[in-house]
Backbone bond lengths (Angstrom), bond angles and torsions (degrees), N, CA, C in turn:
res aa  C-N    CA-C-N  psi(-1)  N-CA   C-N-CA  omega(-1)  CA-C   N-CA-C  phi
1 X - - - 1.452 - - 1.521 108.83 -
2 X 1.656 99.09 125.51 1.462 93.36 168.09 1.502 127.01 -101.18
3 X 1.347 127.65 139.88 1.413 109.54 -169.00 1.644 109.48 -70.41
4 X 1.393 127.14 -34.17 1.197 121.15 -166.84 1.009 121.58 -111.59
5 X 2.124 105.37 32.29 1.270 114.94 137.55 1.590 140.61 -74.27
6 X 0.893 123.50 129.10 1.783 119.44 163.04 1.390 109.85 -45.01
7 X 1.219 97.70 133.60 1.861 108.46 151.82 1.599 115.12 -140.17
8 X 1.234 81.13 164.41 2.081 90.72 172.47 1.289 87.37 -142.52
9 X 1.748 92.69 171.99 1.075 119.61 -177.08 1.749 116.93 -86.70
10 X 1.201 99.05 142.78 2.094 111.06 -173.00 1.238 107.90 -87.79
11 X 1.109 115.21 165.68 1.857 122.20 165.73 1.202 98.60 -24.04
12 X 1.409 105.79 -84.36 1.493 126.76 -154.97 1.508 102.82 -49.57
13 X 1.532 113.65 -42.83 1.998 106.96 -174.09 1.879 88.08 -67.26
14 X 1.051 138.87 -29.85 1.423 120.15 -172.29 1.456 104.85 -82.10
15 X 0.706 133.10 -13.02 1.845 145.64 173.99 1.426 105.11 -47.25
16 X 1.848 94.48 -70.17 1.253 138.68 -153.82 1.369 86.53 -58.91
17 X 1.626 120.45 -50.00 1.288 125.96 -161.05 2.086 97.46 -58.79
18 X 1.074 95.36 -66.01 1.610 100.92 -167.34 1.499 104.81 -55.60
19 X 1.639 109.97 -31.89 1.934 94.04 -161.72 1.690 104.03 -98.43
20 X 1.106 95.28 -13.73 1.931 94.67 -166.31 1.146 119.71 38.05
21 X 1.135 93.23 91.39 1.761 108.54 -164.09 1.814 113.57 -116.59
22 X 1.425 97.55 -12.77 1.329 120.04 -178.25 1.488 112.22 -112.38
23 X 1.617 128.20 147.85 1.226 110.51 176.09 1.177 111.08 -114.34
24 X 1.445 119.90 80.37 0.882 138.95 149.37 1.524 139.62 -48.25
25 X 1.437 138.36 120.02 1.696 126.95 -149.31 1.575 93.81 -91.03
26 X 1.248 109.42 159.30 1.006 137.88 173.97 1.559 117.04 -20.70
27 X 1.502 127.06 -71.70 1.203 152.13 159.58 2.306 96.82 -26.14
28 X 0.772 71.60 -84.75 1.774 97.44 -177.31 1.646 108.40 -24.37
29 X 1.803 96.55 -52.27 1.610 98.27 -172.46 1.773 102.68 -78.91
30 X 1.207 108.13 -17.77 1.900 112.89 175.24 1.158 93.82 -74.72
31 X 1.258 140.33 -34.48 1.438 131.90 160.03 1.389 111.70 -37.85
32 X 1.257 106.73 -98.05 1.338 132.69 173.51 1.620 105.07 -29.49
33 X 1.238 134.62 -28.46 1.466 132.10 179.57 1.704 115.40 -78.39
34 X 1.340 121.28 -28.64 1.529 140.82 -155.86 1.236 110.71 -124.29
35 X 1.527 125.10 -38.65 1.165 108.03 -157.38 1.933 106.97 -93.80
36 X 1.680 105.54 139.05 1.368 104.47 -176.34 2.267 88.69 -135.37
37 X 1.625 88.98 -156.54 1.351 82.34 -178.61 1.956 104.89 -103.94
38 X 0.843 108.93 66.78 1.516 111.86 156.38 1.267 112.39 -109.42
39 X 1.495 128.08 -1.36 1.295 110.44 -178.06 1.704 92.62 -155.28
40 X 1.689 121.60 154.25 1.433 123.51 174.72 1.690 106.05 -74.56
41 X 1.581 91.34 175.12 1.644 85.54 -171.49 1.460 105.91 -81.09
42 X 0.884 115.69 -33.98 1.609 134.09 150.97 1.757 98.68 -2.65
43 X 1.407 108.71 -76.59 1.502 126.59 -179.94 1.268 121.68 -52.98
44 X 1.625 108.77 -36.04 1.419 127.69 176.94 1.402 113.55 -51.85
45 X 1.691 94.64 -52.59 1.495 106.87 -174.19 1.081 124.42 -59.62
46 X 1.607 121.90 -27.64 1.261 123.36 160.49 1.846 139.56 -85.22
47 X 1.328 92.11 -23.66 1.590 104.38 144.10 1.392 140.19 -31.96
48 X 1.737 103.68 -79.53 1.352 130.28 177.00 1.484 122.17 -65.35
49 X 1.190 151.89 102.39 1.226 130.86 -137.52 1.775 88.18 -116.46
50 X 1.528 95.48 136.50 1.518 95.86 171.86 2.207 88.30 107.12
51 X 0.666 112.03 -4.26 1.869 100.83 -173.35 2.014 96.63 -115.67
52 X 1.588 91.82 162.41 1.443 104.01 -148.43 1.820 85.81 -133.32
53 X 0.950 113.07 146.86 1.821 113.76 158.47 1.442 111.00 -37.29
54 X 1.272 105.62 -53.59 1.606 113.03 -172.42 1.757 100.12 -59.96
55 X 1.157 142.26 -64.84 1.272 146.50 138.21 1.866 104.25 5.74
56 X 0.952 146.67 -35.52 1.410 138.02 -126.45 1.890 77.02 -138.82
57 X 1.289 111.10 -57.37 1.648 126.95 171.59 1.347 99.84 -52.50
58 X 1.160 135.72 -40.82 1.276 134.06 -172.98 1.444 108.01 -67.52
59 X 1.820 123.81 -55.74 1.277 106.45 -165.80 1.746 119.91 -91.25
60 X 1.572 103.54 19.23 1.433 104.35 -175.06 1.402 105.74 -109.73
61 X 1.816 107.92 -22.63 2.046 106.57 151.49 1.473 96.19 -67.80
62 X 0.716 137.32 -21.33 1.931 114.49 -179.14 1.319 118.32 -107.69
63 X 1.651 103.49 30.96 1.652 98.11 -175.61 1.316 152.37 70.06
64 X 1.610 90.65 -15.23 1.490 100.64 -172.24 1.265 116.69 -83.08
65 X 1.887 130.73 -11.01 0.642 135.34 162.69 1.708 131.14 -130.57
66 X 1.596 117.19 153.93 1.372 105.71 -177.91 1.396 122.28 -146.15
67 X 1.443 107.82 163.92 1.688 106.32 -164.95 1.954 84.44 -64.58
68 X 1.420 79.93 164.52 2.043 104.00 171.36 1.470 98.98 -117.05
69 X 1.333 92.16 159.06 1.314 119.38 167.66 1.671 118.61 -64.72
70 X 1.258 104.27 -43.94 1.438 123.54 171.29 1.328 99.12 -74.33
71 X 1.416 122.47 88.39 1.724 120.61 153.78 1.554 115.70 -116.65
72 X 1.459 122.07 13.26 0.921 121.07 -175.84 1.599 119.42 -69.95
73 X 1.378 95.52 -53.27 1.739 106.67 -164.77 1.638 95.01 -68.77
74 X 1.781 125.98 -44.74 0.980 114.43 -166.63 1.463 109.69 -93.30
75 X 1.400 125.17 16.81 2.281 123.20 -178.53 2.011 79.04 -96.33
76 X 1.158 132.91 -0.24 1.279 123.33 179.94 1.639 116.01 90.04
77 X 1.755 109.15 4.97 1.439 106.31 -176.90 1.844 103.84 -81.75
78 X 1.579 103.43 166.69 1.136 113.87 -174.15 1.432 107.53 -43.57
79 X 1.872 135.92 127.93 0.950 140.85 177.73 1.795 99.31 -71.11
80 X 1.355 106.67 155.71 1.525 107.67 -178.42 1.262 94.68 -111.26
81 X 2.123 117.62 156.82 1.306 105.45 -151.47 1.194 116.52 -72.78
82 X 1.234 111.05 152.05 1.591 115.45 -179.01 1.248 117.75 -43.49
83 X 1.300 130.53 132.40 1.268 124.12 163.38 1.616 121.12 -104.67
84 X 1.490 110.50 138.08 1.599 96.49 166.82 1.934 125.59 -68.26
85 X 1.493 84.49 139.47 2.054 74.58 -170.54 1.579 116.92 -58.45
86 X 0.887 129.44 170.81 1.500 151.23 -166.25 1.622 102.63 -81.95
87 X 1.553 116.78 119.26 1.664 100.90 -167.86 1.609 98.12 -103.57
88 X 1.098 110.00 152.81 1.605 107.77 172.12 1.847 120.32 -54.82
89 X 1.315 91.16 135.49 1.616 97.67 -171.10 1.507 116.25 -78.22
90 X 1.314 118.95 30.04 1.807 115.81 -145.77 2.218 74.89 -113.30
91 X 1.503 77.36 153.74 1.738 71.84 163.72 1.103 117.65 -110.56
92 X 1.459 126.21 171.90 1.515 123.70 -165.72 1.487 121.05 -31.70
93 X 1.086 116.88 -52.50 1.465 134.25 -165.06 1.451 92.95 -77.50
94 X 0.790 129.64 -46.79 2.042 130.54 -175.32 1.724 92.97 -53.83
95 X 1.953 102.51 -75.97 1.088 112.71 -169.41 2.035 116.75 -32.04
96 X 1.269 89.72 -57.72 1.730 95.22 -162.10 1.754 91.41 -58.53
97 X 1.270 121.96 -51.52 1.622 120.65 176.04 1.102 105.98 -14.73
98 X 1.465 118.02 -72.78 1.223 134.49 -162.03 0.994 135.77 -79.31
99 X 1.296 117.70 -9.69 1.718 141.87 173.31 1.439 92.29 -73.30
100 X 1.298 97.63 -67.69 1.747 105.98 -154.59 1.884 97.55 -66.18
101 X 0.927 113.66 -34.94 1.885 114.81 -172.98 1.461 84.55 -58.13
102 X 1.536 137.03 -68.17 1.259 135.05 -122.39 1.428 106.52 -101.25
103 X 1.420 106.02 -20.14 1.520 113.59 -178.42 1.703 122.16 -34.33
104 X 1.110 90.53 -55.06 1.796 118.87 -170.55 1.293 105.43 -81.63
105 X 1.737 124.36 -32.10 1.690 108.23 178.15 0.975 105.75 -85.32
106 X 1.232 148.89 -14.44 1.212 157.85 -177.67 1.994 133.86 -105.20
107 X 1.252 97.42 -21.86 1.553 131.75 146.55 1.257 159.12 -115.09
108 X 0.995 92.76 -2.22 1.898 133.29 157.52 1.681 88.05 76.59
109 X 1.420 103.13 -167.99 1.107 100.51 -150.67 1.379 131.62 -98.57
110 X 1.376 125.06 -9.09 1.806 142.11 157.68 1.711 105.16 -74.80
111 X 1.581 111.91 -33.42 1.719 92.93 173.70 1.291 111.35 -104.70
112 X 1.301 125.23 -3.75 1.460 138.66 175.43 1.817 89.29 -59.41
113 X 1.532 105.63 -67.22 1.286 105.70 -156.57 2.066 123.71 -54.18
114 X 1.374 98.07 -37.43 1.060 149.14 155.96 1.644 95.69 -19.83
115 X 1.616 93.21 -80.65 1.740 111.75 172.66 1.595 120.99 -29.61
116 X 1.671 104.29 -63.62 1.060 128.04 175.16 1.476 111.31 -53.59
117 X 1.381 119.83 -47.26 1.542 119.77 174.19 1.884 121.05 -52.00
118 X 1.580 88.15 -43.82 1.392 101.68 161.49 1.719 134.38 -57.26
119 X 1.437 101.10 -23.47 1.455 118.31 -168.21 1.488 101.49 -83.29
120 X 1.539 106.71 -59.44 1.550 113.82 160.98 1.451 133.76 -35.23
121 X 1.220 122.42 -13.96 1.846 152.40 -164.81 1.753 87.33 -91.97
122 X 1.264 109.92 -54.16 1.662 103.69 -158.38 1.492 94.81 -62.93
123 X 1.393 83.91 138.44 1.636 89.99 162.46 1.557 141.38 -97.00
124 X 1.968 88.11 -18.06 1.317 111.13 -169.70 1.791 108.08 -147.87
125 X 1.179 96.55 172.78 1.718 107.35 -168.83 1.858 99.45 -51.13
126 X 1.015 108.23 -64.18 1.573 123.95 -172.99 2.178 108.86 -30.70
127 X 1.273 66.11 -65.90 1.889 87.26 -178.44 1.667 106.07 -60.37
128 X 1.025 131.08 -35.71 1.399 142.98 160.06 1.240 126.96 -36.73
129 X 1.771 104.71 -53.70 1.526 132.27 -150.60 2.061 75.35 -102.76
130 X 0.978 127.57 -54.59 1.396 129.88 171.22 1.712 119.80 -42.54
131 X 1.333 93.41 -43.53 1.948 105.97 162.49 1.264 118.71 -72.68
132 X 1.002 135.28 -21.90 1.531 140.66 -157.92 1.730 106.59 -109.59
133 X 1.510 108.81 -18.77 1.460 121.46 170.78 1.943 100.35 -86.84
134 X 1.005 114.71 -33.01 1.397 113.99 -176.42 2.032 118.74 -88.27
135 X 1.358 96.11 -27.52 1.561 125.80 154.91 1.960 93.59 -42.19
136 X 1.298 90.78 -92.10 1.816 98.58 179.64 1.404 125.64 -24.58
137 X 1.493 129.81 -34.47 0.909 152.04 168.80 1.725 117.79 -76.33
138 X 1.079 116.07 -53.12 1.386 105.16 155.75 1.444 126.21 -79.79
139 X 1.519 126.62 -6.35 1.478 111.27 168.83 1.428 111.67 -66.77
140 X 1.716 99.03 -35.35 1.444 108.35 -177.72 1.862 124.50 -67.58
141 X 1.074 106.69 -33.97 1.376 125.30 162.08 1.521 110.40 -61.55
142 X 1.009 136.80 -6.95 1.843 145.08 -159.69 1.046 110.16 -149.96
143 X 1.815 131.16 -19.16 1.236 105.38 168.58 1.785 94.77 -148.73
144 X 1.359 124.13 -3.90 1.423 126.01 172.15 1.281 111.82 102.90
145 X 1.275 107.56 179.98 1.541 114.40 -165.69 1.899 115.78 -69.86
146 X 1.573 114.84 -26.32 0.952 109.93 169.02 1.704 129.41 -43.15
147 X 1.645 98.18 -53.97 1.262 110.85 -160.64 1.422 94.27 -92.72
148 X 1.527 119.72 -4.12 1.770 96.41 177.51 1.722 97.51 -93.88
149 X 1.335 108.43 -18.70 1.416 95.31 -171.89 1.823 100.63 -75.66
150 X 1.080 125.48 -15.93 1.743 125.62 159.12 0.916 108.96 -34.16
151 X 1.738 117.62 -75.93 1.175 139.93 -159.68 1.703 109.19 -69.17
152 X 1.163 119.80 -47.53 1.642 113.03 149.16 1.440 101.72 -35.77
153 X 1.167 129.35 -106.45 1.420 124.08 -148.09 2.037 110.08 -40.08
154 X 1.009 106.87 -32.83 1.644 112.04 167.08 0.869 115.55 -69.70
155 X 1.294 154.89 7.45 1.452 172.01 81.57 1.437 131.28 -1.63
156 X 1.964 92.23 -52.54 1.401 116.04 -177.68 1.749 100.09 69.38
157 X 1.123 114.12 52.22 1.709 149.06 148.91 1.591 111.43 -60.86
């Protein structure tokens, strides 16, 4: 294990998350709840209060967690220049369609709605295309990378 590698969380650590199947302490599962690859574990460790290296060793023998591909920005090597993210190519009228349709199959139905309340807020294309990047992020947070990378391509991401 390297500390000033990135990791995220795997199927199985999102499993783990919903079934608690492991008894894992308190500290550990705030691990396991937060940590993705925006930051090394290195960073983690100082974050999460109460977790140890050995802690970090622990959830990558149990699968729940794994090195990324992305270890550059967070092993401390030169970041490459920032780029702005990629906005959805749909136009207003597509976009809001699709926010508001997908909210609820994909976020069930008190944060789905929620979504939709949010969708109604935009006023303009920008703020939309700005919702629909943060959309991606919670499908992925709620149902994983499979189904957000769907919802990217329904986007045109």
């Amino acid at each position: 294990m390297m500390l000033d590698q990135a990791y995220t969380k795997t199927e199985q650590g999102r499993a783990e998350i919903k079934n608690r199947a492991l008894p894992l302490s308190r500290s550990l599962r705030n691990l396991l709840l937060v940590i993705d690859d925006s930051k090394s574990a290195q960073q983690w460790l100082g974050l999460v209060q109460g977790i140890t290296a050995a802690d970090i060793a622990f959830l990558i023998d149990q699968g729940l967690i794994a090195p990324t591909a992305r270890a550059g920005s967070a092993a401390g090597l030169a970041p490459a220049a920032p780029q702005a993210p990629a906005l959805p190519s749909l136009d207003y009228q597509a976009l809001y369609a699709y926010l508001t349709g997908a909210a609820r199959e994909h976020l069930g139905l008190i944060k789905g709605y929620r979504w939709v309340l949010d969708v109604e807020r935009c006023g303009d294309l920008p703020a939309l295309q700005q919702l629909a990047l943060r959309f991606v992020d919670e499908v992925r947070q709620a149902q994983g990378d499979a189904v957000a990378f769907k919802v990217r391509q329904s986007l045109g991401l």
